[in-house]
C-alpha positions as CSV (number, residue, x, y, z in Angstrom):
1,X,136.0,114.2,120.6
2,X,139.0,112.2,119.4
3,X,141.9,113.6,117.8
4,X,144.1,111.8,115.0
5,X,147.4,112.5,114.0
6,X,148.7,111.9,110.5
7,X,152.0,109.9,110.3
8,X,154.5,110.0,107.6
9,X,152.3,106.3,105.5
10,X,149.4,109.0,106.0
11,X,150.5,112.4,104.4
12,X,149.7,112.9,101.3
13,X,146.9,111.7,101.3
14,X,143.2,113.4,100.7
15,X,140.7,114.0,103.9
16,X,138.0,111.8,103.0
17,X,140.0,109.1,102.1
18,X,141.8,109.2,105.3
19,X,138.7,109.3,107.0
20,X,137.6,105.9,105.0
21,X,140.5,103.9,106.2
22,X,140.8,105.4,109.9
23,X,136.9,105.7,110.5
24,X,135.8,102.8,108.4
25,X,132.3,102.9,110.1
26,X,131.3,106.2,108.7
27,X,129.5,106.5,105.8
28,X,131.1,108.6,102.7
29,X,128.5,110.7,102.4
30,X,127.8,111.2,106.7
31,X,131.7,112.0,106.4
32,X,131.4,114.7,104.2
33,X,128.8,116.3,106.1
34,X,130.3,116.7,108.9
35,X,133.4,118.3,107.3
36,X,130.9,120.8,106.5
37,X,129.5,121.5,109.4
38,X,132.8,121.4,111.0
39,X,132.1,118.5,113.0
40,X,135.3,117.1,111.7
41,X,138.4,119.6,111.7
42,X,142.1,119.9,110.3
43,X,144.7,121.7,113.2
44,X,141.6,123.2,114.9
45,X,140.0,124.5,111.4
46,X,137.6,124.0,108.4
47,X,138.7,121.4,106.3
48,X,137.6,120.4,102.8
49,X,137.3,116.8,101.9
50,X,140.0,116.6,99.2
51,X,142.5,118.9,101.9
52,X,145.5,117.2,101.4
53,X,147.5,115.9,104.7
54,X,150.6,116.5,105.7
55,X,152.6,114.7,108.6
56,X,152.2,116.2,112.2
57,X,148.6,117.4,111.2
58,X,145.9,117.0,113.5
59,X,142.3,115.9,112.9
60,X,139.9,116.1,115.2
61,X,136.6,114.2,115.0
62,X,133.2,115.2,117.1
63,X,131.2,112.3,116.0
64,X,129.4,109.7,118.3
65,X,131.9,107.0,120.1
66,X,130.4,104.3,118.4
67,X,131.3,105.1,114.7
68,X,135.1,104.3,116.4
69,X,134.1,100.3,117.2
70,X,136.0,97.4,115.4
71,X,133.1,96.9,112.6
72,X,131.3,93.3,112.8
73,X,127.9,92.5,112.2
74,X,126.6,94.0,115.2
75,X,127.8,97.3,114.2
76,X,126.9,97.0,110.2
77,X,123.9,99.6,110.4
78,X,126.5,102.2,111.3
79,X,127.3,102.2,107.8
80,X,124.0,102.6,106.0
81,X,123.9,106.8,106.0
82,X,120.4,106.7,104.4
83,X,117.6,103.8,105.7
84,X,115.7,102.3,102.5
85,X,112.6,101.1,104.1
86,X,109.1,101.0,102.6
87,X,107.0,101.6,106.1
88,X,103.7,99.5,106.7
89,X,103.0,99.9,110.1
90,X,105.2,101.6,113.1
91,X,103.9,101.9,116.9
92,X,106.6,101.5,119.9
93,X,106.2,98.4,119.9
94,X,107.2,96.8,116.6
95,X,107.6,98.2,113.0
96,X,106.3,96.5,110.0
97,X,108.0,96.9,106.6
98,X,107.8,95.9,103.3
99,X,110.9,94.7,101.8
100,X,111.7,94.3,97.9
101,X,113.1,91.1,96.1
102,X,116.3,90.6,96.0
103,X,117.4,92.5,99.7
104,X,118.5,89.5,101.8
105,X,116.7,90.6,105.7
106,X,120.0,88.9,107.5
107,X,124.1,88.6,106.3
108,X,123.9,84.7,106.6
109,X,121.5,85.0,103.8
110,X,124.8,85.7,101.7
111,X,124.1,89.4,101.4
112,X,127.3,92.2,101.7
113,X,128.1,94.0,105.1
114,X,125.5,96.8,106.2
115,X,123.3,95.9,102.7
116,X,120.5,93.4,104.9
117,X,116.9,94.4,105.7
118,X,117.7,94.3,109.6
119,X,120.9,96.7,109.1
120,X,119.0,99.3,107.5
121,X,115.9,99.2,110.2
122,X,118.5,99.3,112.9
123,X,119.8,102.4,111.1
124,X,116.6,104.0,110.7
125,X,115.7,103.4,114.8
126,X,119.1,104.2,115.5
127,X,119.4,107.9,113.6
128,X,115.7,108.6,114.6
129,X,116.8,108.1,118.6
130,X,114.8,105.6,118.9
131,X,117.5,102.9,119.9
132,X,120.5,104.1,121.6
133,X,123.0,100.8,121.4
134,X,125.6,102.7,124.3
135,X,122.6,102.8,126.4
136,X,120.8,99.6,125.9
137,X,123.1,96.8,126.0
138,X,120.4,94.2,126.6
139,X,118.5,94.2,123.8
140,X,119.0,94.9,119.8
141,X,116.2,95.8,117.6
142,X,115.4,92.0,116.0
143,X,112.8,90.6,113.2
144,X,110.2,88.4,113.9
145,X,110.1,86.6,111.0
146,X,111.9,85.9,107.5
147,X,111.5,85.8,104.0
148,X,113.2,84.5,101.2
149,X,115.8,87.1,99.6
150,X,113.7,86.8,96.2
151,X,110.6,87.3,97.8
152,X,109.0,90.5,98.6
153,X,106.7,91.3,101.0
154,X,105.9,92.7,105.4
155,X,108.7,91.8,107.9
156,X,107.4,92.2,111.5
157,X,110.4,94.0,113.4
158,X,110.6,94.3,117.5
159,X,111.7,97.4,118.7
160,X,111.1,96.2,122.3
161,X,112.7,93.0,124.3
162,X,109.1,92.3,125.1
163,X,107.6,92.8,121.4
164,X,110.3,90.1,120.6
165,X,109.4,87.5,122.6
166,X,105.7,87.9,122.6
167,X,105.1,88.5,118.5
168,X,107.7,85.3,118.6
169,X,105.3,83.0,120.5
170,X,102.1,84.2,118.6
171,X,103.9,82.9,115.3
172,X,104.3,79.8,117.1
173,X,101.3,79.8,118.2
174,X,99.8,80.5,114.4
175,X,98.0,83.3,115.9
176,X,98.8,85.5,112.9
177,X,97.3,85.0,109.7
178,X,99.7,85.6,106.6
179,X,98.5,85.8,103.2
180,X,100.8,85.8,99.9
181,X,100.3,86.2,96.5
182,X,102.0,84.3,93.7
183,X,101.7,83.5,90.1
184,X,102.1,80.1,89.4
185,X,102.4,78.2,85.5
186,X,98.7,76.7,84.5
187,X,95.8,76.6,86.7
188,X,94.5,74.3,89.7
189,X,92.0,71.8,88.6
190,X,90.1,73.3,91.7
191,X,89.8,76.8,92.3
192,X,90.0,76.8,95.9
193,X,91.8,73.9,97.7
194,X,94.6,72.4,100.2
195,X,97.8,71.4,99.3
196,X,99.2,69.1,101.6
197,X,102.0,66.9,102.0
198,X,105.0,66.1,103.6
199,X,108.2,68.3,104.0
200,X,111.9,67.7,104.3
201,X,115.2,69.6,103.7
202,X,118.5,68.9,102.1
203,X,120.8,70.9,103.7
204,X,123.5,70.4,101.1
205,X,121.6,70.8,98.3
206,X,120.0,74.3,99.6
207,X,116.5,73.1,99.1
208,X,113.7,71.4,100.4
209,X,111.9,67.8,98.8
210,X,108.0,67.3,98.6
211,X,106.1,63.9,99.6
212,X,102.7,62.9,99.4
213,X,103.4,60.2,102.3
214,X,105.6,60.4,105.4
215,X,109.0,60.1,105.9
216,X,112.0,59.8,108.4
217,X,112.9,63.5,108.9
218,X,110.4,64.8,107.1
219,X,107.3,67.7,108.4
220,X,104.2,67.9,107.3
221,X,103.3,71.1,105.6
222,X,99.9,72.8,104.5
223,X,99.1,75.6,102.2
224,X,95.2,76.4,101.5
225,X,95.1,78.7,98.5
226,X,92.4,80.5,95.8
227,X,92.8,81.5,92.3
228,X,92.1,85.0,91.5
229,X,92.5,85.1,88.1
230,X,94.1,84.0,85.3
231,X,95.6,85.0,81.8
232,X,98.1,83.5,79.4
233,X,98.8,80.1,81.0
234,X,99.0,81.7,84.7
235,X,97.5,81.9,87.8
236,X,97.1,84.2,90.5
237,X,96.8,82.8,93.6
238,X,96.1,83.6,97.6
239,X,98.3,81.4,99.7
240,X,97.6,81.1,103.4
241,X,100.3,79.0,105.3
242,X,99.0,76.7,107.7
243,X,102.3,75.7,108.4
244,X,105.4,77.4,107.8
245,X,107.9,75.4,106.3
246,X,111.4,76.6,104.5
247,X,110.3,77.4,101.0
248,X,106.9,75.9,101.5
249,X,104.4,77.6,98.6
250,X,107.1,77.1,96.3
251,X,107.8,73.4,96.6
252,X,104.0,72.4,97.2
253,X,102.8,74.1,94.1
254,X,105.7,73.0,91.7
255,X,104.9,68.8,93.5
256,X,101.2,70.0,92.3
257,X,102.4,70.6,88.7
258,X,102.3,74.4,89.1
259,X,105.6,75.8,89.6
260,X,105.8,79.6,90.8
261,X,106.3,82.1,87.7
262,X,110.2,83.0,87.3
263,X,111.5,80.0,90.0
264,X,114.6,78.4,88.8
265,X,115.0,76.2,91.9
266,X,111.7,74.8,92.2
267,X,110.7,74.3,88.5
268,X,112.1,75.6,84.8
269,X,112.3,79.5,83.7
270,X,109.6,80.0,81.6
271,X,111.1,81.4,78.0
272,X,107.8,83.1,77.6
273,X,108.1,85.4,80.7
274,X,111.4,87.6,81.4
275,X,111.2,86.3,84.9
276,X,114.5,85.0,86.9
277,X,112.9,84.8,90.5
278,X,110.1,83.4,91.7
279,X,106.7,85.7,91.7
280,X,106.0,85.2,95.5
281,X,104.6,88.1,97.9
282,X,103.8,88.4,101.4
283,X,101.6,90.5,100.9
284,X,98.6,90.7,103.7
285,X,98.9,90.0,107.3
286,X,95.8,89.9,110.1
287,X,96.8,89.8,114.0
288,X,94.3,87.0,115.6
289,X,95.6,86.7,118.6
290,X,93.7,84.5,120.5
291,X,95.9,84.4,124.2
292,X,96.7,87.9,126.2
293,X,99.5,89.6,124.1
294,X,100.3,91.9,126.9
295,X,102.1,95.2,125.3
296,X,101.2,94.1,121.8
297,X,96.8,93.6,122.5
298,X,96.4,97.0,120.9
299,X,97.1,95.1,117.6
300,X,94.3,91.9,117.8
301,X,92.0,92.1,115.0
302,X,94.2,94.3,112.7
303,X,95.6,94.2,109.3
304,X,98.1,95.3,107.1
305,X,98.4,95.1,103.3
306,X,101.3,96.4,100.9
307,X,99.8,98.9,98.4
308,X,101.2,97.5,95.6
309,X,103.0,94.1,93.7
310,X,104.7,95.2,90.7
311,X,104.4,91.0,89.2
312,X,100.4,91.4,89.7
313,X,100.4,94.8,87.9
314,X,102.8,93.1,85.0
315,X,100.8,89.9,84.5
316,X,97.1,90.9,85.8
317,X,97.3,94.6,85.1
318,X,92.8,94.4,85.5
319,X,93.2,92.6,88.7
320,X,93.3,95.6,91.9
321,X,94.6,94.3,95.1
């Protein structure tokens, strides 16, 4: 329990917003609960959240020592009072999840303070006791891979030190097999192919440059992919990474004359299509592990697959996933 006592710059002022100010790692709405259930008192007593203060008042707060931490990134998910996550898979070992367009999965991705994909798992592990951050100062709940912030699709998390390092190795490895869908503008001149080239990135520019021939700096990059079907000028297509470059299905297919559906970056907006992201999906993903996996074996040979893609629904609403 810790015990706060309002100053003269304090009184006046309403519970909850005090609370906001002094406590700025509790939620709003986490807050007002425990006013209500009187795990946060006024003098000793039942509060209400708009209980004006007065100086000399005492308030006393029986919430968990960590909510009292200087926030910082490593504490963000202390502020998300309600997980959003869209479950694929969870064992206790990793968690799989499929996260909509537009949520960045880390804060360098440009994305607020507690509002990331990785803030709101360690939320959910941490309010369903199944991460204790007091008790386990050696590891933090981590993903195993990343998407785009404008593209959807399942993020492997590792709830375990071990999970971490051995899911890490089998995508290095390429002993997972990762399927997307996207809508691109046209149609292949093969329906099943390769597209192949070479890779590099312009770090100022925020993007990454397509060659057909090598070049200083640059990686070669592979993306085998099938058409499923097609209607009014677009595509649907499989994607399968080979390799797994920065921004890879969308650069290939707009240096092959296709750009992805809705992507600014990589090609025009289409004026036909109210579309301002690009129609990418991760939408599949098959373990085929191939070396021992040790804690994570129970997976080899499984897959996973999203339910649903709202773009394939809007622009193939006969094709069924």
């Amino acid at each position: 329990m810790k015990e706060l006592q309002i100053g003269q710059n304090d009184a006046g002022q309403r519970l909850d917003r005090f609370l906001s100010k002094s406590v700025p790692l509790l939620p709003a709405s986490l807050a007002q609960k425990y006013i209500r259930i009187k795990r946060i008192k006024l003098n000793g007593g039942r509060a209400e959240r708009d209980t004006r203060l007065q100086a000399g008042d005492l308030v006393q707060l029986y919430i968990n020592d960590e909510f009292f931490d200087t926030p910082s990134q490593d504490n963000a998910f202390l502020t998300v009072a309600a997980p959003k996550l869209n479950i694929v898979y969870e064992d206790e070992q990793i968690l799989l999840v499929d996260k909509r367009p537009g949520l960045a999965v880390h804060p360098h991705d440009g994305a607020e303070y507690g509002r990331t994909l990785i803030d709101h798992i360690q939320a959910y592990l941490y309010q369903t006791r199944q991460w204790r951050p007091r008790e386990e100062h050696a590891f933090t709940p981590a993903l195993c891979n990343r998407i785009d912030r404008n593209t959807g699709g399942i993020v492997i998390a590792a709830k375990t030190a071990e999970a971490l390092r051995v899911m890490n190795q089998k995508i290095k490895d390429r002993e997972l097999d990762k399927r997307y869908l996207a809508v691109i503008e046209g149609t292949p001149r093969k329906s099943e192919g390769s597209l192949k080239g070479y890779l590099f990135k312009d770090a100022k520019k925020n993007r990454v440059f397509v060659t057909d021939t090598p070049q200083a700096g640059a990686k070669s990059c592979q993306t085998d992919y099938r058409v499923l079907a097609q209607r009014k000028g677009l595509s649907l297509v499989e994607c399968k990474l080979i390799t797994g470059r920065t921004h890879q299905i969308r650069a290939q297919f707009a240096h092959a004359g296709h750009p992805l559906l809705g992507d600014g970056k990589y090609g025009k907006l289409n004026k036909n299509f109210d579309r301002t992201y690009q129609a990418l999906y991760s939408y599949k993903l098959h373990f085929t592990f191939t070396t021992d996996a040790g804690s994570l074996e129970h997976l080899n040979g499984k897959s996973f697959q999203v339910d649903r893609v709202d773009f394939v629904q809007e622009y193939f609403p006969e094709y069924k996933l």
